[in-house]
C-alpha positions in Angstrom: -5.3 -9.3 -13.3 -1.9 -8.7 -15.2 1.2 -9.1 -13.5 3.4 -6.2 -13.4 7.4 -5.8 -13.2 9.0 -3.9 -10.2 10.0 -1.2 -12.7 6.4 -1.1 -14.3 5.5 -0.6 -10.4 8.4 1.9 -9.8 6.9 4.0 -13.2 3.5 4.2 -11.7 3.4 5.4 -8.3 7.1 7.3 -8.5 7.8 8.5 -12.0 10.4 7.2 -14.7 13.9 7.0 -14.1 15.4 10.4 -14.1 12.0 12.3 -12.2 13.1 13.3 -8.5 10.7 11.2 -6.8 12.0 8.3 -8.8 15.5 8.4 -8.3 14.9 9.0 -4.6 12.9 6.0 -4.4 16.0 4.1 -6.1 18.8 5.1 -3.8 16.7 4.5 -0.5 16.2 1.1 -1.9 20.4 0.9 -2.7 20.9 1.6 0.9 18.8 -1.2 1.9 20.3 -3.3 -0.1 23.7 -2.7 1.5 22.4 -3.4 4.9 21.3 -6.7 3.6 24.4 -7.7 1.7 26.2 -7.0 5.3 23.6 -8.7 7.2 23.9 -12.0 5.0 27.6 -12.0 4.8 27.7 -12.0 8.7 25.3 -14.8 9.3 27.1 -16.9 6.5 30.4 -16.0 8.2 28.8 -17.3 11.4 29.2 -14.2 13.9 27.2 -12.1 15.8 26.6 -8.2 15.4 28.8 -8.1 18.4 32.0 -10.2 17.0 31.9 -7.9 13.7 31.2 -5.1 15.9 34.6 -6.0 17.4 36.3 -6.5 15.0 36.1 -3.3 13.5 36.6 -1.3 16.4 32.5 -0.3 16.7 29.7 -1.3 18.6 27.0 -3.8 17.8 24.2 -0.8 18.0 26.1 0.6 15.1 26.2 -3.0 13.2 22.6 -3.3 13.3 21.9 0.6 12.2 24.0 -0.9 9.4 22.1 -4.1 8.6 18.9 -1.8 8.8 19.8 1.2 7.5 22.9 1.9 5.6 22.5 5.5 4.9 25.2 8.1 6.1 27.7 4.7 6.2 31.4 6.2 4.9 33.0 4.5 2.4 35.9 3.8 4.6 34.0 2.2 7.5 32.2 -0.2 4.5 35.5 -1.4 3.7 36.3 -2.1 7.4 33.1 -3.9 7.7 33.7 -5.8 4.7 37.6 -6.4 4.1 38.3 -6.3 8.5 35.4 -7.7 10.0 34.0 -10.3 7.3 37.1 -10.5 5.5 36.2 -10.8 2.1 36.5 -8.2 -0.4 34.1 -5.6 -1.7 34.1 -4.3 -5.5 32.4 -1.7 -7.1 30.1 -1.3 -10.4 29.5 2.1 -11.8 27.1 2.6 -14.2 
């Protein structure tokens, strides 16, 4: 059996970059990565859903929609979590 590449996958079952189904595929999986980032950043900054909730003025229901599902997250409320409630700093890459 020969090994394939995630974007070998990806090409198979959802099209090439630049189909619909593709590119939907893509951004779901950008959202999730998000959550993941914030979920990481919390547990290496040692706090709970609930003392980054706080932090930024939300509550810990809403941190873990985040960690689980960052879709329909503003940019403003990103930074917050980020800059406010982790306080590090978040950059973005546009290609």
């Amino acid at each position: 059996m020969k090994l394939q590449t995630l974007d070998e996958l990806k090409d198979r079952f959802y099209g090439p970059k630049g189909c619909e189904k593709r590119d939907q595929l893509d951004r779901e999986l950008d959202v999730l990565r998000i959550g993941i980032l914030i979920r990481n950043a919390r547990k290496e900054s040692k706090l709970t859903q609930a003392e980054l909730a706080e932090r930024i003025g939300k509550k810990r229901a809403f941190i873990s929609r985040v960690e689980n599902d960052g879709s329909n997250l503003t940019i403003a409320t990103l930074l917050d979590i980020v800059e406010k409630g982790l306080g590090k700093k978040l950059s973005f890459d546009i290609q």
